[in-house]
C-alpha positions as CSV (number, residue, x, y, z in Angstrom):
1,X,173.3,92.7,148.9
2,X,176.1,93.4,146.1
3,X,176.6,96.3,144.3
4,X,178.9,96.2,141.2
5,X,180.1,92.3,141.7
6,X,182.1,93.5,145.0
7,X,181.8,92.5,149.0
8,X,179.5,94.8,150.2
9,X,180.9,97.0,152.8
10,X,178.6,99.3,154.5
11,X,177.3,99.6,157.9
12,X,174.4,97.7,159.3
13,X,172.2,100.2,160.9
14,X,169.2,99.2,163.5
15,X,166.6,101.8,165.2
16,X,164.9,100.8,168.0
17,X,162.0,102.4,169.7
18,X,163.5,105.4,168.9
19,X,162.1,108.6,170.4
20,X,163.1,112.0,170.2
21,X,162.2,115.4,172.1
22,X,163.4,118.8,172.5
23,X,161.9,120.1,175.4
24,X,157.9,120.0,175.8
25,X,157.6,119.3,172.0
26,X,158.3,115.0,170.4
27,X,159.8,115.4,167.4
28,X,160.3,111.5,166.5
29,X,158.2,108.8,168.4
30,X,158.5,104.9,168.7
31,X,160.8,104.8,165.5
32,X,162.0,101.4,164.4
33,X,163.9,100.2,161.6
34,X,166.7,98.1,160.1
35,X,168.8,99.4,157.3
36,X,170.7,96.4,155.3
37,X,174.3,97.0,154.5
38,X,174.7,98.7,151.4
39,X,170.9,99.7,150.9
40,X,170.3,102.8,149.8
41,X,167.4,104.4,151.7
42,X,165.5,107.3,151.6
43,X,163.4,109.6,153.8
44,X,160.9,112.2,153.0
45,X,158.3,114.1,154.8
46,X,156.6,117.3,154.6
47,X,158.8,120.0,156.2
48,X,159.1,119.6,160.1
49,X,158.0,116.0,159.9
50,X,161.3,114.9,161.8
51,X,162.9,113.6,158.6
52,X,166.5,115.9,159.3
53,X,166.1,114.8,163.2
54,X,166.2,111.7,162.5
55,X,169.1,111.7,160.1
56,X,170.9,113.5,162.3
57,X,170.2,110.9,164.8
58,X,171.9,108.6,162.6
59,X,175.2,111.2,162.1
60,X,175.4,111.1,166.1
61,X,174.8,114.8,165.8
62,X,171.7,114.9,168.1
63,X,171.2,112.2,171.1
64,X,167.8,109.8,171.2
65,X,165.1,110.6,174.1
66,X,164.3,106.8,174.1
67,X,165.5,103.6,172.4
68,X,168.9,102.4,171.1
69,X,170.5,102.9,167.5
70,X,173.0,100.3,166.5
71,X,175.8,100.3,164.0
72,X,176.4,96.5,162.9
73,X,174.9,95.5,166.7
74,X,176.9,98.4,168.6
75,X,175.4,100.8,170.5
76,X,175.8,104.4,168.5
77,X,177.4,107.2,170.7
78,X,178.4,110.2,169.0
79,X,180.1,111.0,165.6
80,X,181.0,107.7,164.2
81,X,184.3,107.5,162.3
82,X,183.5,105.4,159.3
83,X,180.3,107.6,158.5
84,X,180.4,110.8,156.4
85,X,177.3,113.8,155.8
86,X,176.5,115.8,152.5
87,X,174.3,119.2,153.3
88,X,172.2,121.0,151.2
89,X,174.9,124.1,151.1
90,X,178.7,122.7,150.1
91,X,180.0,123.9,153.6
92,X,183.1,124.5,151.8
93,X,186.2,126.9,153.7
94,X,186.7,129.5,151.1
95,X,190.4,130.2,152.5
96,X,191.4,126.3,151.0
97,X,192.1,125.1,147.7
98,X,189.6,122.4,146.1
99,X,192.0,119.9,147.2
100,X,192.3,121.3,150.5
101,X,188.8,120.9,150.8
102,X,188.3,117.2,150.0
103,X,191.6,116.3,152.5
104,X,189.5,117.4,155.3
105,X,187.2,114.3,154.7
106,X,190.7,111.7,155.0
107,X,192.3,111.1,158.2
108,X,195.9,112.7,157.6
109,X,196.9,114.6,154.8
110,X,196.7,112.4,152.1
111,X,196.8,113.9,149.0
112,X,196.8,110.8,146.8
113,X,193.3,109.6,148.3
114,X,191.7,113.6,147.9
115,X,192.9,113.2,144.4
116,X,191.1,110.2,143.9
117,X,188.1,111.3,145.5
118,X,188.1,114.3,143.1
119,X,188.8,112.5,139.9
120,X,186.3,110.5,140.9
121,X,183.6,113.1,141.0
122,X,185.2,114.8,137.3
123,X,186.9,117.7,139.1
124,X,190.6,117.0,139.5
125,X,191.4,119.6,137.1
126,X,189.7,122.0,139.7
127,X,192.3,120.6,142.4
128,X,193.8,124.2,142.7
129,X,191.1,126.5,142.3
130,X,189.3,128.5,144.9
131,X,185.6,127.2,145.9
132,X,184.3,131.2,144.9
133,X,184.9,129.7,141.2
134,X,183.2,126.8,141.1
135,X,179.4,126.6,140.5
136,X,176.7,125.4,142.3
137,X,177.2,121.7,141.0
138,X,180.3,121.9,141.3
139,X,180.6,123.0,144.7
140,X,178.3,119.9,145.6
141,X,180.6,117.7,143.5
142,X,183.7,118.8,145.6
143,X,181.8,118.3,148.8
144,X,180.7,114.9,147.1
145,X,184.2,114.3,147.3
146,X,184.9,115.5,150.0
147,X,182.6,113.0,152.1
148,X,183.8,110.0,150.0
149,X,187.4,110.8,150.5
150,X,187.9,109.0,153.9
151,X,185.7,105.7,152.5
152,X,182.8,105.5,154.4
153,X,180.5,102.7,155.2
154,X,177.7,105.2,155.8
155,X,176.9,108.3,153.7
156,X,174.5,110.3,154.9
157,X,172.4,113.3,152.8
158,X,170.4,115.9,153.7
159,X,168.6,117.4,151.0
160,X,172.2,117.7,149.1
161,X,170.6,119.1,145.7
162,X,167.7,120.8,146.9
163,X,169.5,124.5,145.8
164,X,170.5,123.2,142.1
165,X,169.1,123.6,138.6
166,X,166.8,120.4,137.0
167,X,169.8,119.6,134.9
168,X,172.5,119.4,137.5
169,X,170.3,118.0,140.3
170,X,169.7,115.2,137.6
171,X,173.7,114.9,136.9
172,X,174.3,114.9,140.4
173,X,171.9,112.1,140.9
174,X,173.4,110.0,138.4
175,X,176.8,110.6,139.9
176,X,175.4,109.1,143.5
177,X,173.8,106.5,142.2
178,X,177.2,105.1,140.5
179,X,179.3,105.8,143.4
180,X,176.9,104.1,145.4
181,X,177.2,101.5,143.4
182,X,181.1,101.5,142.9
183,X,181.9,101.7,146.7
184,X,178.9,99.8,147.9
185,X,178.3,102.0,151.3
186,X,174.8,102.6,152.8
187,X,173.5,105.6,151.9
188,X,170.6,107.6,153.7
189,X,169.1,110.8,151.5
190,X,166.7,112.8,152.8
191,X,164.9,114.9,150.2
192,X,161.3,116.9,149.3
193,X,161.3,115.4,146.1
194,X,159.5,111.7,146.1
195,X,160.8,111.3,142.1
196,X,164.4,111.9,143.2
197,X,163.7,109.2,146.1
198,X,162.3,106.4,143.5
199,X,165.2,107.5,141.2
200,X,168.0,106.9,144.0
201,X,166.7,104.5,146.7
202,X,166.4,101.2,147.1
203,X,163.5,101.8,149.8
204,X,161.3,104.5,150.7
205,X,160.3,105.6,154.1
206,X,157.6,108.5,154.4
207,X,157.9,110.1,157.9
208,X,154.3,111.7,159.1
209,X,153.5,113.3,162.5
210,X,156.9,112.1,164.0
211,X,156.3,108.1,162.9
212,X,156.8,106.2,159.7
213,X,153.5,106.0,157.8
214,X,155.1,103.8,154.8
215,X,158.1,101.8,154.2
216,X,157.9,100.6,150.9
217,X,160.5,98.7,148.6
218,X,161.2,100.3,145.4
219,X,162.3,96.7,143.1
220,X,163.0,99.0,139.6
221,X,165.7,98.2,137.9
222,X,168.6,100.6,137.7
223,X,169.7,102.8,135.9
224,X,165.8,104.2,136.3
225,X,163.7,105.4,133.8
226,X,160.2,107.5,134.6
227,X,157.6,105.0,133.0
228,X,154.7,103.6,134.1
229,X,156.6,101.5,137.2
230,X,158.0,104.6,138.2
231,X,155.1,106.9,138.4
232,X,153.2,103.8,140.0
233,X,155.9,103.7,142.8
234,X,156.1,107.6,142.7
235,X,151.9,108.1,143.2
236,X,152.2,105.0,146.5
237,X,154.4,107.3,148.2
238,X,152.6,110.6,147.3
239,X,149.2,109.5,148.4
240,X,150.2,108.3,151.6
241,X,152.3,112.5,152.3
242,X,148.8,114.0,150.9
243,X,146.4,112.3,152.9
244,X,145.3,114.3,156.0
């Protein structure tokens, strides 16, 4: 896959027979699935479906009960260097600068590549502020940045816009989507919302009672438009989350 006219260079990801348990309870069960690289998937799920668990999984955050996760055919263990997470809250250190902030995400201090990053996301004017000035959206843009800074083949987001307005969530979208396309990673988002999944992902994956119940391509062309395509696409996934 090509994003953009350039070699594609995200990771190759591959779940097999994944299970996952804490304690007594199983959280994720018999999971298998092969992400391409520089697909952008997504993963929703009513809340406590195992949707986070299994994106943290993927970060090397939480370790598999069963099975084998591979990153282009290597056995995953632990934090992997070339992948980077977005969160719901910024996560930003109030103590540093903007800038500050974004050179966490680049090995060394390398203020030419966190300057990037920024101008990248429209906030390199912002380079000197404090976080405690910035809004909501801008606080995800920085940490947008932040995670893009040190070039990652995989990006990985859980629920990052769930806390914003309609507006920015929908700015912030848009703003992925093209830096998804410019740098050609794989990107993982999990979200609530199934019109922000058809908007962003290539695929769609509903997780149900700890095991994919659908895993459905979404072949719209981009940028995306709600019309009759898209609500068709939109209605697949939300019958299969509503049926009991």
């Amino acid at each position: 896959m090509k994003h953009g006219g350039n070699q594609v260079s995200g990771i190759n990801v591959q779940i097999n027979n994944v299970d996952k348990r804490f304690g007594d309870l199983q959280v994720l069960k018999g999971i298998d699935l092969k992400i391409n690289p520089g697909e952008f998937l997504a993963i929703v799920g009513k809340s406590g479906c195992g949707k986070s668990t299994l994106l943290r999984l993927i970060a090397g955050l939480e370790t598999i009960s069963n099975g084998e996760i591979l990153f282009d055919g290597t056995h995953l263990k632990g934090l992997h260097p070339d992948t980077r997470i977005m969160f719901q809250d910024s996560r930003l250190l109030p103590w540093k600068s903007v800038l500050d902030n974004v050179q966490i995400g680049v090995t060394g201090k390398n203020n030419k590549a966190a300057e990037n990053s920024l101008s990248h996301v429209g906030l390199l004017e912002k380079q000197n502020e404090w976080p405690s000035v910035l809004s909501g959206g801008q606080k995800q843009r920085v940490s947008l940045a932040r995670a893009l800074a040190g070039e990652p083949k995989l990006l990985l987001l859980d629920e990052p816009l769930g806390a914003l307005d309609a507006l920015t969530r929908l700015e912030m979208q848009n703003l992925i989507e093209q830096l998804w396309s410019e740098e050609n990673f794989t990107a993982i988002l999990v979200t609530h919302d199934v019109s922000e999944a058809v908007r962003l992902a290539d695929r769609v994956i509903v997780i149900k009672d700890g095991g994919i119940e659908l895993d459905t391509a979404i072949p719209l062309a981009r940028p995306r438009n709600v019309d009759q395509e898209f609500i068709h696409y939109q209605n697949i996934i939300l019958n299969k989350l509503m049926q009991e």
